[in-house]
C-alpha positions as a Python dict, from the first residue, in 0.01 Angstrom:
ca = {
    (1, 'X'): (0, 0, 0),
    (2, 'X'): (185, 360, -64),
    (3, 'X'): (160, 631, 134),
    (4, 'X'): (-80, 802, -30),
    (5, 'X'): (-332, 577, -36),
    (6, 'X'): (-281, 534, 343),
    (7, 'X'): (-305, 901, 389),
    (8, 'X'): (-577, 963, 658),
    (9, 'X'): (-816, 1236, 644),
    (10, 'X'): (-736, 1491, 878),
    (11, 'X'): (-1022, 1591, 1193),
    (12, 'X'): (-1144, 1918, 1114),
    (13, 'X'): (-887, 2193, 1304),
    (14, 'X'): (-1084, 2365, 1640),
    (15, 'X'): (-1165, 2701, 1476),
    (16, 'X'): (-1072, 2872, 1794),
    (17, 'X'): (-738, 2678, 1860),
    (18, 'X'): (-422, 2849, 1670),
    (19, 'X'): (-166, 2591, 1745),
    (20, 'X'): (129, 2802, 1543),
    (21, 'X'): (68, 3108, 1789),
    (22, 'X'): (72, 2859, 2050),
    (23, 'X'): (386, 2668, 1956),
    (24, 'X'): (557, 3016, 1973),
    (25, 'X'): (541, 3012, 2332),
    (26, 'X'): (767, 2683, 2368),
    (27, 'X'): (1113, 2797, 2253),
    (28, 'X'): (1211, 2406, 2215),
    (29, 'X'): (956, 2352, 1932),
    (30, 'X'): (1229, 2552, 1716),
    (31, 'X'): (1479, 2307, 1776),
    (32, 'X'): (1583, 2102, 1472),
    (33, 'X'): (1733, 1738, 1592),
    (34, 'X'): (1959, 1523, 1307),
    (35, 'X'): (1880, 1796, 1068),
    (36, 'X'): (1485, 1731, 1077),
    (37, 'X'): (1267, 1980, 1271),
    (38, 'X'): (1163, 1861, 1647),
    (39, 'X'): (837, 1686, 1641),
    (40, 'X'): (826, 1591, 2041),
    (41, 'X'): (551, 1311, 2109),
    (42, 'X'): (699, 1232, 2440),
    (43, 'X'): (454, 1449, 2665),
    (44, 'X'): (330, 1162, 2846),
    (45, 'X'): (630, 1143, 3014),
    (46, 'X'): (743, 1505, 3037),
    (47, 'X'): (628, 1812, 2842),
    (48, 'X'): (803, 2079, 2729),
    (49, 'X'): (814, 2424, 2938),
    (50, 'X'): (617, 2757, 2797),
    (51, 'X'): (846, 3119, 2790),
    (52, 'X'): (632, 3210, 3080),
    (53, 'X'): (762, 2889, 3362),
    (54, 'X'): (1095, 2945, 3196),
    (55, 'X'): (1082, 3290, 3288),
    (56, 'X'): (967, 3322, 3620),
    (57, 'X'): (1243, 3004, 3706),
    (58, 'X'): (1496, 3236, 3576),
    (59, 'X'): (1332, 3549, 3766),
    (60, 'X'): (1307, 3398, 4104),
    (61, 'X'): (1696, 3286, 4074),
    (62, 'X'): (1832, 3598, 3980),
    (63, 'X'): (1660, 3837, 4224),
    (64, 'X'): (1462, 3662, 4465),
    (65, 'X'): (1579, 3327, 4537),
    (66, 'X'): (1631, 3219, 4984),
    (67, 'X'): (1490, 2995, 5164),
    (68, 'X'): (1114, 3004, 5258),
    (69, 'X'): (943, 3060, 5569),
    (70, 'X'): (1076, 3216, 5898),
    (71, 'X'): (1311, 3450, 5753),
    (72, 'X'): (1251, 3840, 5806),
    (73, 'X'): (1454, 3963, 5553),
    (74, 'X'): (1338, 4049, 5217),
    (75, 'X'): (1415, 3774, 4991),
    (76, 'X'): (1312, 3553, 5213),
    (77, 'X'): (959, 3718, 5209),
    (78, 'X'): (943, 3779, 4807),
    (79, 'X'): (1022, 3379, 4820),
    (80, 'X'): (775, 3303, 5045),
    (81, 'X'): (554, 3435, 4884),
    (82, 'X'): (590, 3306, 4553),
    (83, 'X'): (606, 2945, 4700),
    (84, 'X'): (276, 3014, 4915),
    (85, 'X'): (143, 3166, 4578),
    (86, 'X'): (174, 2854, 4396),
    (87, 'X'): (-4, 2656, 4653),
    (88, 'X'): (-302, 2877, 4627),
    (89, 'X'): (-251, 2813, 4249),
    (90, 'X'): (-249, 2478, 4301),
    (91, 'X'): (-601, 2504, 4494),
    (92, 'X'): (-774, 2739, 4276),
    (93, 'X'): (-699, 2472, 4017),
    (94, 'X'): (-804, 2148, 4135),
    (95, 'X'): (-1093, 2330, 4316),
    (96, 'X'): (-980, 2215, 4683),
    (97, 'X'): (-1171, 2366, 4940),
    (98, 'X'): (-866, 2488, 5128),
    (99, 'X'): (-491, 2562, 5052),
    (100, 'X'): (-436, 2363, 5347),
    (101, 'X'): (-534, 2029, 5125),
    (102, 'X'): (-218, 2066, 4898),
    (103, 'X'): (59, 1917, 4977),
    (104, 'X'): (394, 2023, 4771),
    (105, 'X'): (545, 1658, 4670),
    (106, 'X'): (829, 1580, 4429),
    (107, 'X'): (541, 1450, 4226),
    (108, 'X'): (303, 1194, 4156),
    (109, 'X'): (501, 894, 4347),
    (110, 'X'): (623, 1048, 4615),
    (111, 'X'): (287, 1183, 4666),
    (112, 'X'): (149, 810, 4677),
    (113, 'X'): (392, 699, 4925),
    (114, 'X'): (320, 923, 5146),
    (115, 'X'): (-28, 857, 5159),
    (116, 'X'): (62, 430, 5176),
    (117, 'X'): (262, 540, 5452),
    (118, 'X'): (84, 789, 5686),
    (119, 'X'): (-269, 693, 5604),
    (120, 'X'): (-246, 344, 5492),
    (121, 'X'): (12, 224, 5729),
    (122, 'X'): (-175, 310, 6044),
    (123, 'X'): (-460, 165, 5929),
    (124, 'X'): (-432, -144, 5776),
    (125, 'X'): (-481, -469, 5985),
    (126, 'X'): (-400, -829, 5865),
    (127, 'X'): (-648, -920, 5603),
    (128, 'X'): (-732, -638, 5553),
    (129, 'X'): (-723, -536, 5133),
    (130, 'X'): (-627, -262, 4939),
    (131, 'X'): (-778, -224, 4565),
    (132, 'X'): (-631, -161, 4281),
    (133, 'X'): (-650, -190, 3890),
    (134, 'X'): (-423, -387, 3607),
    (135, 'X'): (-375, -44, 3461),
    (136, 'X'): (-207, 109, 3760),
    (137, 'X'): (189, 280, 3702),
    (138, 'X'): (438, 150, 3905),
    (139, 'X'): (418, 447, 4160),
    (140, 'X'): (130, 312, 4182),
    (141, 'X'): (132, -45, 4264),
    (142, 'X'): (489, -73, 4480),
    (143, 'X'): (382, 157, 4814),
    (144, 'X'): (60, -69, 4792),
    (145, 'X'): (287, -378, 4794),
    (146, 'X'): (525, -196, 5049),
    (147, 'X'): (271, -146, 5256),
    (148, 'X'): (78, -455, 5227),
    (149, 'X'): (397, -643, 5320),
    (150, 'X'): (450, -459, 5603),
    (151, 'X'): (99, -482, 5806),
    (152, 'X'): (-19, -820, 5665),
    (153, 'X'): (-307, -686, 5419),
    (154, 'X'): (-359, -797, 5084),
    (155, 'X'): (-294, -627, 4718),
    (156, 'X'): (-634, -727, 4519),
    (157, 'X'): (-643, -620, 4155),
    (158, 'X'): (-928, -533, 3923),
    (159, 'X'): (-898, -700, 3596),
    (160, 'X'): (-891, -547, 3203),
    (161, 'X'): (-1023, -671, 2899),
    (162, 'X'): (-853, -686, 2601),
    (163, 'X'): (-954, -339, 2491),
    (164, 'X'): (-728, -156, 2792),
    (165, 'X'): (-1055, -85, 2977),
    (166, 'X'): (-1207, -180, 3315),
    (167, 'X'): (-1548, -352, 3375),
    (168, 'X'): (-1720, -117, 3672),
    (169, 'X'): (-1936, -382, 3787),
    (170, 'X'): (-1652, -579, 3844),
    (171, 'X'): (-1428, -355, 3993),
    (172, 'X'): (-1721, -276, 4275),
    (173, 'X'): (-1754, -680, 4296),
    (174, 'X'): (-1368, -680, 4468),
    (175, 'X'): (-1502, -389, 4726),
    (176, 'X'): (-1565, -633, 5034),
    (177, 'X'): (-1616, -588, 5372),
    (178, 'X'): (-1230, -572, 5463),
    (179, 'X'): (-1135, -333, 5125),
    (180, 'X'): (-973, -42, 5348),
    (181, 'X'): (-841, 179, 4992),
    (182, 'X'): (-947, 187, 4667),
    (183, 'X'): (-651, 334, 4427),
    (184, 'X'): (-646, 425, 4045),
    (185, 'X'): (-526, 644, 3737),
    (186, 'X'): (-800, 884, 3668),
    (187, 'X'): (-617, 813, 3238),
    (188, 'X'): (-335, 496, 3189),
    (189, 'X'): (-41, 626, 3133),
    (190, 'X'): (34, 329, 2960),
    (191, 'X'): (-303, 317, 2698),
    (192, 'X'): (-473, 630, 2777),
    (193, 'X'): (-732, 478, 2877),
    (194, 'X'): (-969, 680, 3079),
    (195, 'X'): (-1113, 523, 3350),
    (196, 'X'): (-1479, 566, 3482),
    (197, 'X'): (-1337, 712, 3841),
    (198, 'X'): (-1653, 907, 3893),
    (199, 'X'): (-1822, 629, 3949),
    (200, 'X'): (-1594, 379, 4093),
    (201, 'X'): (-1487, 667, 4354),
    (202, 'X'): (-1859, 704, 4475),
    (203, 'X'): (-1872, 356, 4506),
    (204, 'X'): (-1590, 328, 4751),
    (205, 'X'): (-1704, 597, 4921),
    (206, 'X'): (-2064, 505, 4984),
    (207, 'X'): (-1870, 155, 5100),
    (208, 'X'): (-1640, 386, 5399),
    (209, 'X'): (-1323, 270, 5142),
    (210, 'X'): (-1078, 563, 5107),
    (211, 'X'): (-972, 647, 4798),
    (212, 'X'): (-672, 766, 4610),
    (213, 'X'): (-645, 896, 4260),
    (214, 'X'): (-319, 903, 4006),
    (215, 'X'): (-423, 1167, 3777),
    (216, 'X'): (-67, 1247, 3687),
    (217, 'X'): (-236, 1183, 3303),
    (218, 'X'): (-557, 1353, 3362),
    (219, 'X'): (-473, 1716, 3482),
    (220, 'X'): (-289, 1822, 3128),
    (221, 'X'): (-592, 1707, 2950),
    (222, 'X'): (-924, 1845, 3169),
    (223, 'X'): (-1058, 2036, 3432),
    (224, 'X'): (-1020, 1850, 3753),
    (225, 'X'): (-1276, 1934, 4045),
    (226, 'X'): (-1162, 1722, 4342),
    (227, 'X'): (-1473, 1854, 4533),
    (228, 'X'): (-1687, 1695, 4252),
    (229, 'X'): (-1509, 1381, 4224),
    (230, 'X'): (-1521, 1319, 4591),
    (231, 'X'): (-1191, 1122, 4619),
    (232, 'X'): (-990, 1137, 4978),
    (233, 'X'): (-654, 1199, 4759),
    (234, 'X'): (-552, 1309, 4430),
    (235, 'X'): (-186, 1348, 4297),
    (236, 'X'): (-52, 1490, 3983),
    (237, 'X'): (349, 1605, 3879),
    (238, 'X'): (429, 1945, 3730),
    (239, 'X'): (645, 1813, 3436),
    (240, 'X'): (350, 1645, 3299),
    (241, 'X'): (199, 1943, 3256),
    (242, 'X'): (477, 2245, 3149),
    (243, 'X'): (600, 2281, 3443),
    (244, 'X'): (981, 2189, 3565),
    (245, 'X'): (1063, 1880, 3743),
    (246, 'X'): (1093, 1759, 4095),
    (247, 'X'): (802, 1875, 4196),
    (248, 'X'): (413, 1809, 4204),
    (249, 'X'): (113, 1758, 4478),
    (250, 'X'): (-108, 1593, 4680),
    (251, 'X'): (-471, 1683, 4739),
    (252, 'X'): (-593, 1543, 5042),
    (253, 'X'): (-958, 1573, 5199),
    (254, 'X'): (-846, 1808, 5524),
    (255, 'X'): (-1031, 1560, 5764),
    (256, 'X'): (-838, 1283, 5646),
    (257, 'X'): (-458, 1502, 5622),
    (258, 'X'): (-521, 1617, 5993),
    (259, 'X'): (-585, 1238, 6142),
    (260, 'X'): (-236, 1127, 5947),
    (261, 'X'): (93, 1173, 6142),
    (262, 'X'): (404, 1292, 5949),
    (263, 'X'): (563, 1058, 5725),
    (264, 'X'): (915, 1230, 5740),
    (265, 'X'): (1042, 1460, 6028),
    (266, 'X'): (1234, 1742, 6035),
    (267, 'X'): (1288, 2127, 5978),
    (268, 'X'): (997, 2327, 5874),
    (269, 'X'): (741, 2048, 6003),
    (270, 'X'): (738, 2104, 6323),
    (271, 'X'): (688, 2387, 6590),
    (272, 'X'): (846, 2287, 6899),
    (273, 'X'): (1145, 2076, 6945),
    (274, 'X'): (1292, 1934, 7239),
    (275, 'X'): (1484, 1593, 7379),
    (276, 'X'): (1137, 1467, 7535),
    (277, 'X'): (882, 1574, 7226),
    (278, 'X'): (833, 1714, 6941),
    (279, 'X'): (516, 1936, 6844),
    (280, 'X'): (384, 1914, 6506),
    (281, 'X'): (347, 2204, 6253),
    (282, 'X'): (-13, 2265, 6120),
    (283, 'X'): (-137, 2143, 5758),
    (284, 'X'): (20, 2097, 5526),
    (285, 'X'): (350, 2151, 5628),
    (286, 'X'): (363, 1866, 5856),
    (287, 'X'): (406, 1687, 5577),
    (288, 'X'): (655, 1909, 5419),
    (289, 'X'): (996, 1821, 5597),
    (290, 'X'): (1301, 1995, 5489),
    (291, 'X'): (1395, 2291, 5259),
    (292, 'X'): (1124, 2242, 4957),
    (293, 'X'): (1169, 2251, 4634),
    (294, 'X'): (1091, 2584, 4615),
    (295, 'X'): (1177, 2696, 4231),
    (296, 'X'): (994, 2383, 4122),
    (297, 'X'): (671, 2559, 4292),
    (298, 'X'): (801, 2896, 4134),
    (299, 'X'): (754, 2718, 3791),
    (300, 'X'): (425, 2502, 3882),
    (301, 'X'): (273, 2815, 3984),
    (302, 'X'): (372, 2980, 3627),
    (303, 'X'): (232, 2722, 3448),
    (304, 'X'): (-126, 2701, 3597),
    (305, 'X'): (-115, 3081, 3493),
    (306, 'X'): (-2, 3002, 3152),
    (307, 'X'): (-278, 2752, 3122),
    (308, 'X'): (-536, 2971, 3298),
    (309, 'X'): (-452, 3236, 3008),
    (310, 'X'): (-540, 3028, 2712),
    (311, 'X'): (-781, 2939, 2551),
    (312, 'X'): (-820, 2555, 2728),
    (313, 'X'): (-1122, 2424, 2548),
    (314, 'X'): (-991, 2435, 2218),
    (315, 'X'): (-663, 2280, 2344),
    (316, 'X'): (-829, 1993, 2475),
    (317, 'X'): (-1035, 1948, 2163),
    (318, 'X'): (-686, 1999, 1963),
    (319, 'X'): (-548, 1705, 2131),
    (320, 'X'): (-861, 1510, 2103),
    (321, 'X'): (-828, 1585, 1743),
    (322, 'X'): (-456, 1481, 1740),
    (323, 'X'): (-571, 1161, 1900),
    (324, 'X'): (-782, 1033, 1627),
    (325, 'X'): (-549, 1172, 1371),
    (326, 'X'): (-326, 950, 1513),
    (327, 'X'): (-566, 636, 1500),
    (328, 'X'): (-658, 672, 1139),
    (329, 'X'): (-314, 745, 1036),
    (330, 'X'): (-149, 459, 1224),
    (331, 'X'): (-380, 182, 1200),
    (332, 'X'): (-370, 66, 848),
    (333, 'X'): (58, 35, 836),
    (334, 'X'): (91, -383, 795),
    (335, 'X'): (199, -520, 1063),
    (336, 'X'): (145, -241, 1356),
    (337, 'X'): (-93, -284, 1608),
    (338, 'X'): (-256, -62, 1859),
    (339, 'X'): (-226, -201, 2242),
    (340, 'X'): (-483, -31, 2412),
    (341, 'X'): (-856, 50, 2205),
    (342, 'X'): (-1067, 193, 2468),
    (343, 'X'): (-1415, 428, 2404),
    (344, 'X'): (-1233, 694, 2632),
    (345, 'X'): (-871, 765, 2573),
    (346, 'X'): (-692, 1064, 2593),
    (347, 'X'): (-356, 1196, 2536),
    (348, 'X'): (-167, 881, 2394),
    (349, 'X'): (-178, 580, 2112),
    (350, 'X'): (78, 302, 2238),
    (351, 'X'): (142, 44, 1981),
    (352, 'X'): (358, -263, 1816),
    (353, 'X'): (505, -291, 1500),
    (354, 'X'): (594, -690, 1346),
    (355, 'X'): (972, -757, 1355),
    (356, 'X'): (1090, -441, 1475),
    (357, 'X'): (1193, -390, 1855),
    (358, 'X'): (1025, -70, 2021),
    (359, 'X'): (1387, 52, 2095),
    (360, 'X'): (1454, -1, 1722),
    (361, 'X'): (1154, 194, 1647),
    (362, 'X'): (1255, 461, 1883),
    (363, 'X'): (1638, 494, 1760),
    (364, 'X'): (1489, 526, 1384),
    (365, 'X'): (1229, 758, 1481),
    (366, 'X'): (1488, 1009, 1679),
    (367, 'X'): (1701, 983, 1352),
    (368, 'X'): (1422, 1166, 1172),
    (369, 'X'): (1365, 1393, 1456),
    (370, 'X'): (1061, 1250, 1621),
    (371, 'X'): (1069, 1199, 1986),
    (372, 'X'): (841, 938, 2120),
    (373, 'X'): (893, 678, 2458),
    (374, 'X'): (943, 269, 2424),
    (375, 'X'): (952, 29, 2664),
    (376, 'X'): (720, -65, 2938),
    (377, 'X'): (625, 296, 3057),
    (378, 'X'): (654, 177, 3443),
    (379, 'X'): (319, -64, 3380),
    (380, 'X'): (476, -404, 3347),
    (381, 'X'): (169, -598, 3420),
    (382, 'X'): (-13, -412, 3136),
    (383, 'X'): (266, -516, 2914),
    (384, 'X'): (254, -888, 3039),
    (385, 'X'): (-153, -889, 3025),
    (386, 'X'): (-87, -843, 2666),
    (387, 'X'): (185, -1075, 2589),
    (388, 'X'): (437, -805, 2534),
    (389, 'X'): (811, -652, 2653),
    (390, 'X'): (721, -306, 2519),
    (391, 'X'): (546, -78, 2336),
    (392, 'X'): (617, 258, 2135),
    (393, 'X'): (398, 523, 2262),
    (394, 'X'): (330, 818, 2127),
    (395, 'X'): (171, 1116, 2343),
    (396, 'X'): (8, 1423, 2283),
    (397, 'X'): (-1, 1842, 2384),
    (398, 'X'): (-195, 2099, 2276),
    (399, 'X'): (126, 2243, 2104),
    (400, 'X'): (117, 1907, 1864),
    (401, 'X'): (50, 1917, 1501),
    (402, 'X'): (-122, 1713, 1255),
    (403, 'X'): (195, 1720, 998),
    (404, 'X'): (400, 1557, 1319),
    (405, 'X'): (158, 1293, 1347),
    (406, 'X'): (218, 1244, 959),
    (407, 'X'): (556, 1228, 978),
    (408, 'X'): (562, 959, 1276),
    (409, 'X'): (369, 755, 1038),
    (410, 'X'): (639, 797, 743),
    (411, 'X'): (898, 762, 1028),
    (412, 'X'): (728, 387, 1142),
    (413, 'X'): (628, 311, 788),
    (414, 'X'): (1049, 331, 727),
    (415, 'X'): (1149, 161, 981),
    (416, 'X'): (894, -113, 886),
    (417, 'X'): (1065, -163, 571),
    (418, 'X'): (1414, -90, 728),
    (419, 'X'): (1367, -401, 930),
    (420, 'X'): (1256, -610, 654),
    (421, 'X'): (928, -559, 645),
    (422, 'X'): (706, -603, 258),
    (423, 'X'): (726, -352, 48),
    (424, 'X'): (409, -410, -132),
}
């Protein structure tokens, strides 16, 4: 088949999206790699920073950077403030009811642990059980398993079918009497797919079962109202959504944060200290032990303004657009398949190609200056449910265009044939 005749017709473009004025704001998007220009597909991993984050990073450590809290001098007040700004960012954004329910993490796993370990820890009993899905990251599985280990309880996990998705009726089937935590990815990062968390959240809860969100996939993609989901805990990372690394939060329902006891001690979360006891600091920053990452904040801050200055519906229907682009222009190369075919996906298509490694892919793909991920994307049993080492994944922003998704079909279409693929 040529490549014309594969040649997908393209979704229509969201009138009121300009994704050229918008790609003008990412400085990296001019970068040309092995002579081709950048087409980055790796956002599901980390995406790429706006002028604005890299700006105010730069701002803060040229003129204001100190440490935060305590000081009296002025620095130290224009930082505190700027870190204390970006939790009320943080709030405003995932609707929290109070600043004090954000927690500044190193991201989405840290964020996890913490909750395994000063929630979960305390509570858990032997035979007791802690719920979980087959689509679950790694950050999300181990602390359950840590955890589990250490107090006797039990790891149950909710099946998939062979589409990526999850069966509701059977995920409230493994909600028993001795379920203590319910856990799950609001999207996969694995398949995108987007599970029904609404629903399986309300379940838990109407059950007494905390329960615990991922949505390091979700909050680059949608508007996410904690309030209205009703979940105890909810965690996201800044670099998954243009902001810099090393840092991220935790939502957690205040009732639940103030019955947890620290999970690490030291400066900043306390407010008395002596040789007998040690008095607690108030929420959240008993939970926020040592000198923070406090340019990471800086950045997160800057980027929930960035995305609270654009124009966010027709991003999100840009990448929906980009997703089934992707679909219809993947789909009919011989020999590739698509791992993951849910009704609701966002963000991602993760895929196989006949005879050629994911790595291979990869390697040929950077050598025409496409960047995607391969391998098992930290969700090993996804990979084993489908009888596979790896997969290429390729992952979408709003600052994504339809000729990259072209050219990652070229791109995978040559290394098809590069690896001895047909030629017919």
């Amino acid at each position: 088949m040529s490549d014309a005749a594969r040649t997908p017709v393209r979704p229509a473009e969201p009138a009121a999206f300009d994704v050229e004025t918008m790609r003008r704001e990412f400085p990296v998007l001019a970068r040309r790699v092995h002579g081709h220009p950048l087409a980055y597909l790796d956002n599901g991993a980390s995406s790429q920073a706006p002028r604005r984050v890299i700006e105010a990073v730069d701002d803060y450590a040229r003129s204001h950077h100190a440490n935060v809290h305590r000081g009296v001098h002025t620095l130290s007040e224009e930082a505190t403030a700027r870190y204390e700004g970006a939790r009320d960012r943080v709030a405003r954004w995932l609707n929290a009811a109070s600043r004090t329910e954000i927690v500044f993490t190193r991201g989405t796993t840290e964020a996890v642990n913490l909750v395994a370990q000063s929630y979960a820890r305390p509570q858990l009993r032997a035979g007791d059980e802690v719920l979980i899905t087959h689509l679950e990251h790694h950050a999300n599985i181990v602390p359950w398993q840590m955890v589990c280990e250490q107090t006797g309880a039990k790891l149950v996990v909710a099946p998939i079918d062979e589409r990526g998705e999850l069966d509701p009726d059977a995920v409230e089937a493994l909600m028993g009497p001795r379920t203590r935590v319910f856990a799950c990815a609001h999207v996969s990062n694995a398949l995108g797919t987007v599970l029904p968390v609404e629903r399986l959240v309300a379940s838990a809860r109407a059950r007494g079962i905390a329960t615990l969100v991922d949505g390091a996939q979700a909050v680059p993609h949608g508007a996410v109202d904690v309030r209205a989901l009703g979940c105890d805990f909810y965690a996201f990372s800044g670099h998954k959504m243009y902001a810099p690394t090393g840092i991220g939060a935790l939502y957690g329902r205040e009732s639940m944060l103030e019955r947890m006891p620290p999970w690490q001690g030291g400066g900043d979360m306390i407010l008395t200290v002596s040789f007998e006891r040690t008095t607690y600091n108030a929420l959240p920053y008993k939970f926020e032990a040592g000198t923070p990452n406090i340019v990471g904040a800086v950045g997160l801050g800057a980027a929930i303004d960035f995305l609270g200055s654009i124009d966010l519906r027709g991003a999100h229907a840009h990448e929906a657009a980009l997703l089934e682009h992707a679909h219809a222009a993947l789909a009919p190369i011989p020999g590739l398949r698509l791992i993951g075919t849910a009704r609701r996906k966002l963000g991602l298509v993760s895929f196989v190609v006949d005879g050629v490694h994911p790595h291979d892919l990869g390697t040929v793909l950077d050598q025409d200056g496409i960047a995607i991920r391969t391998g098992h994307h930290c969700a090993m049993p996804v990979m084993d449910f489908f009888g596979i080492p790896a997969t290429a994944r390729a992952s979408f922003a709003f600052y994504n265009t339809f000729d990259e998704i072209d050219r990652l079909a070229v791109s995978v279409e040559r290394a098809r044939r590069l690896f001895g693929g047909d030629v017919g």
